[in-house]
N, C-alpha and C positions, 0 to 999 in steps of 0.2 A: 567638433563640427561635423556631425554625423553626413552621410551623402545618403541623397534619396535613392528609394529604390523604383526608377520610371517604369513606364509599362514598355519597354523596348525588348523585344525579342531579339533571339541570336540572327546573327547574319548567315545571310542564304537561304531562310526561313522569311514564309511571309511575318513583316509588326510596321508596326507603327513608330515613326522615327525618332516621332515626338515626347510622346508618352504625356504629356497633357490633355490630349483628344483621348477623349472617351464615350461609349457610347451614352446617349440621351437617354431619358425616360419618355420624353416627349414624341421621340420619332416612334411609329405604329409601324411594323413589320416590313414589306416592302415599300413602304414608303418615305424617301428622303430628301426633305424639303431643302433648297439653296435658297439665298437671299445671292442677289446679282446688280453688281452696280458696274453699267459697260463702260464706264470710263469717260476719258477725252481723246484728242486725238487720234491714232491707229484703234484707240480701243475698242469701239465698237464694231471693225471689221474682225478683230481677234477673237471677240465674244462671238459674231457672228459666224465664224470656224468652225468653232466648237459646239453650234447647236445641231449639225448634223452627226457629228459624235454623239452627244447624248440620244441622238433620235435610235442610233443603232443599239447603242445599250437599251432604251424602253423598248426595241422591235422582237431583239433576240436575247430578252432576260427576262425576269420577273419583275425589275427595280423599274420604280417609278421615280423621277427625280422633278417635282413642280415648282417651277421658279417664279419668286417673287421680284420685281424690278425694282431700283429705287430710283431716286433724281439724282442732279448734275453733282460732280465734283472738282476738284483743283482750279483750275482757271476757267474754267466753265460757269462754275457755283460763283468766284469771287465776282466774275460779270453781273451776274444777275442780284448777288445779296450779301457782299464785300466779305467774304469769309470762303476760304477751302472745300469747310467741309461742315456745312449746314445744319442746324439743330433737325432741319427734316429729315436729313439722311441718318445722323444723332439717334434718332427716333425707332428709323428702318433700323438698324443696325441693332439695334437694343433688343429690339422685339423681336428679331429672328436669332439672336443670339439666346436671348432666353428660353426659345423654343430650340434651341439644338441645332439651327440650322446653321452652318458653314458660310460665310461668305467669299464668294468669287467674284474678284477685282479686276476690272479692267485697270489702265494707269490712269496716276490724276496726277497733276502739277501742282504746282504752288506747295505748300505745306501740308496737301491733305494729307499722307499718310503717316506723316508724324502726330497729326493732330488726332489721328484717329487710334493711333499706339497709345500715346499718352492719355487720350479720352477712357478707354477700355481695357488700359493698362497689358496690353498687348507685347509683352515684354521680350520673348524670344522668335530670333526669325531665325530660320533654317533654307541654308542655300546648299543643293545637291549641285556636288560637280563632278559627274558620270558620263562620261563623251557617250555620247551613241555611236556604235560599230562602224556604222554606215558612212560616217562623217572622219573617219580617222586618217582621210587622208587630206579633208581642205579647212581653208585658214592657215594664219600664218604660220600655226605650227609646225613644228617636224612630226611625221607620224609615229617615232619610236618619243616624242614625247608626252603625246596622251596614250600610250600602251598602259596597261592596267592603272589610269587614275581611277581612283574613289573617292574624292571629297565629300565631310561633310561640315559645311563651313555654319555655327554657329553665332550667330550677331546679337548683344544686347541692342535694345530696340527704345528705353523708356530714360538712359539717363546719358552724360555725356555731352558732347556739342551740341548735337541736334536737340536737344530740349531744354538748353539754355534758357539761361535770361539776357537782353540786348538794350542796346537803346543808344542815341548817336549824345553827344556833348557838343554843343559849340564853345570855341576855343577863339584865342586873337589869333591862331594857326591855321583856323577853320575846324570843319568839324572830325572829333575823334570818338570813332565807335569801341563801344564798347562787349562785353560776350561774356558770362560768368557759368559755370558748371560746374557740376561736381558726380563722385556717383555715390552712393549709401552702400554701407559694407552687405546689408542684408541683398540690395537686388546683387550686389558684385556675386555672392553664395548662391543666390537663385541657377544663376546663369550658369554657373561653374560646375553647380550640381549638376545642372543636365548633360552641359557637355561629358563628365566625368559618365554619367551615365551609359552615353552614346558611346562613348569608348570602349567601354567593357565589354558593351554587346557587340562592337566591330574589334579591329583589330588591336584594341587597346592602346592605343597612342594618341595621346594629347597633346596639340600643340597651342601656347599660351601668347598672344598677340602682344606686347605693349610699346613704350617708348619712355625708358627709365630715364635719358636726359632731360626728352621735354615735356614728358608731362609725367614727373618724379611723385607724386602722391599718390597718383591715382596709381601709376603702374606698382607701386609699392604695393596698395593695397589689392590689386589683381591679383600682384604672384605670390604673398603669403596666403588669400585666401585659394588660389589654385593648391600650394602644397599643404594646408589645413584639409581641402575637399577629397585628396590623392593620398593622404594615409590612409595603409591600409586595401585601397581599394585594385590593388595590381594591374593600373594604369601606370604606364612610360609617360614623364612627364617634361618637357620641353618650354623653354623660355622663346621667343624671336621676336628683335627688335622691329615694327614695321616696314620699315625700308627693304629688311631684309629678307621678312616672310612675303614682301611682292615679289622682290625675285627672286624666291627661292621653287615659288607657290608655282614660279612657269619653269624655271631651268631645273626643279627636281620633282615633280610633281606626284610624282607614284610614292614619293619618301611621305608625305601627308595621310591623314588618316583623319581624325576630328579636328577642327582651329576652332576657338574660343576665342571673339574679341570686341572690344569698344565697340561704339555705335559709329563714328565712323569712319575708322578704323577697315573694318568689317564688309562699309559701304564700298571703298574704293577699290577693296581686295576683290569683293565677290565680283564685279565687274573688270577687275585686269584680269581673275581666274575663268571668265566668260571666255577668254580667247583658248581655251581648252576644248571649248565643247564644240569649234568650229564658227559661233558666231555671235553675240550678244542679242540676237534672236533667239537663239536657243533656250536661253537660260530660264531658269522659274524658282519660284521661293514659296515657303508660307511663314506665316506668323501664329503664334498661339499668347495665350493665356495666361494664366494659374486655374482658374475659371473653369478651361475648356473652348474661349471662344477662338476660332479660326479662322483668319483670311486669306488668301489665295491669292496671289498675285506673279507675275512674272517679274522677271528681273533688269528689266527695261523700262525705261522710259514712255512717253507718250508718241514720240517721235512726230510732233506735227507735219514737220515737213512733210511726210511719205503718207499722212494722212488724205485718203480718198483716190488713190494715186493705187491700191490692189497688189501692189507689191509687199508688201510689210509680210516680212514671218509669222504664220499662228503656233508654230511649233511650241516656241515658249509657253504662250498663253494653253495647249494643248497638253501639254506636260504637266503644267499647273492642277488642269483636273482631274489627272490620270492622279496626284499627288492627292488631292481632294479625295478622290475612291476610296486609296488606302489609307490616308491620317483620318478621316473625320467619319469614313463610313464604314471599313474595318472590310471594302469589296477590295482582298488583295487579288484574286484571281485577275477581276476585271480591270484591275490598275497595272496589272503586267502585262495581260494583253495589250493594254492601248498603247504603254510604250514599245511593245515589239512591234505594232503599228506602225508608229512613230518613225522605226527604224528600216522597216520592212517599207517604205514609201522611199523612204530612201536609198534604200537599195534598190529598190527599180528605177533609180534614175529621175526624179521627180524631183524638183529644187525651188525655191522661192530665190529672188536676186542676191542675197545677202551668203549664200552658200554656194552658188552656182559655179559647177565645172562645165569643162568642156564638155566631156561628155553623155549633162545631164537638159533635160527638158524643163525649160523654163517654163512655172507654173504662178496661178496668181494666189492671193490669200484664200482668198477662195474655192478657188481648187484643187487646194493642199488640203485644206480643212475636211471638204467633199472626197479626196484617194486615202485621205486616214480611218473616214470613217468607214467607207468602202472595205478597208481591208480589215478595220475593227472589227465588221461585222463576219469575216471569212474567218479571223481569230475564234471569233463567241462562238458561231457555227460550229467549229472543230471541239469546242470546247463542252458540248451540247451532253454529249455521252458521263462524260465523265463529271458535269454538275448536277445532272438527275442523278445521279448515287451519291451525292453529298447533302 
């Protein structure tokens, strides 16, 4: 069971995380089209962050980025035409994928984003868990405990609980639900590959998620096909029962390197390992393909409550496009700037509520979105000399 060879480059070198994104035929030199669907709840103040971002990158780059809009999704969509995630959006989605273009997600509730993994078979998602500097001293952690983390948390996306089959039974007990899954050995190799991939290019260490009492089949067939994927390939190979990789993920967290795991498994890890990065606003994810196709989402919810309310973090949703740059667009210059952004906002004392010290100035979604791009474009600026000679 040969391991693929991804398009990941060495670490500390600009690549691409994924190695499924590659460039289109479709996209025409400086021009790179998005397909955009702002979400529900916080979402469209999050999108709306991040349009004076991109304003900075079209003012002081060459790159154009034209976005196409779609319609509603999660609980929005089910309102209006009792479904998630709509054969309109179905549609959108399809036709900007086929054309190259990325999609950039705000959140949806309900089942949209399963339904849209399993729709376009969207199988690998990728959760970076890299504190930003600036941030190493709030949240609950201790600060010598996000000292040099690097995650990169790896999640199957298409099989598992979440894509189950369900259905309730009435009983003279009342009613008894039901939940059947299972995963195919072939997507189990997919996933494994990649992970194995990711490793080699980072520090070589793999860590293998599962739970051999309770869910004994499936994690059988996990860790044979991890050590089938890991001959030969001089990856360090690690077993942890999930109980164990949650809290191992926060009380030793710089021992981690790549984790490989269930769908959702995966789910609950990547959000306890959120409290690494300072705040479950922080966080952001993508999703890929086999294909190529790309979504873009943060690692949050829709947070209704905080909905309209200008508090809500864009960070996350900010980080997301800065991800977007370098997986789907191959702009690694420009994806590093934004996250020094990112962190250089923060170091000047600039906070949304969800992060906020003492002695930082509380800002709104908005005008976190507005000091990122501000500084994005003193980043690009500085950067002016040295990309006319490239």
């Amino acid at each position: 069971m040969p391991t693929k060879q991804m398009n990941i480059e060495k670490k500390n070198s600009p690549r691409r995380l994924s190695g499924l994104v590659s460039d289109h035929p479709l996209r025409s030199g400086n021009i790179l089209p998005m397909a955009v669907l702002p979400g529900e709840g916080i979402g469209p103040e999050l999108m709306a962050a991040c349009e004076p971002v991109l304003r900075a990158l079209e003012t002081h780059t060459m790159q154009r980025f034209p976005r196409e809009y779609g319609g509603k999704i999660g609980k929005q969509a089910m309102v209006d035409s009792g479904t998630s995630l709509t054969g309109d959006v179905i549609n959108f989605c399809r036709q900007n994928f086929q054309q190259g273009a990325p999609l950039f997600c705000g959140p949806g509730g309900d089942r949209f984003v399963y339904k849209l993994r399993s729709e376009f078979d969207i199988y690998c998602k990728f959760v970076p868990i890299a504190p930003l500097p600036a941030l190493r001293d709030t949240g609950v952690m201790r600060e010598e405990a996000v000292d040099n983390v690097d995650i990169l948390l790896i999640r199957e996306n298409v099989g598992g609980v979440y894509q189950g089959a369900w259905h309730f039974e009435h009983t003279d007990h009342g009613r008894r639900a039901h939940h059947s899954f299972q995963y195919d050995e072939s997507h189990v190799q997919r996933i494994i590959e990649i992970a194995v991939a990711a490793a080699r290019q980072r520090k070589g260490q793999l860590c293998v998620v599962h739970k051999p009492g309770g869910t004994p089949t499936i994690s059988e067939l996990w860790s044979e096909v991890a050590m089938q994927c890991t001959v030969g390939a001089d990856v360090e190979l690690r077993f942890l029962e999930v109980d164990t990789a949650a809290y191992l993920l926060l009380a030793e967290a710089d021992s981690f390197d790549v984790v490989v795991t269930p769908n959702m498994f995966g789910d609950v890890l990547a959000d306890a390992a959120a409290l690494l990065l300072g705040s479950r606003g922080m966080s952001y994810s993508y999703n890929v393909s086999e294909a190529g196709y790309a979504v873009y989402q943060t690692g949050h919810g829709a947070a209704y409550d905080l909905a309209g309310t200008g508090v809500a973090n864009p960070l996350g949703q900010i980080q997301t496009l800065a991800a977007l740059l370098r997986e789907s667009f191959g702009l690694f210059d420009y994806s590093e700037a934004l996250f020094k952004a990112c962190n250089q906002v923060l170091t000047d004392g600039l906070r949304t509520r969800d992060i906020m010290t003492k002695e930082a100035r509380l800002v709104s979604t908005e005008e976190m979105g507005a000091a990122v791009a501000d500084q994005l474009a003193t980043e690009l600026m500085a950067m002016k000399p040295l990309l006319a000679t490239n």
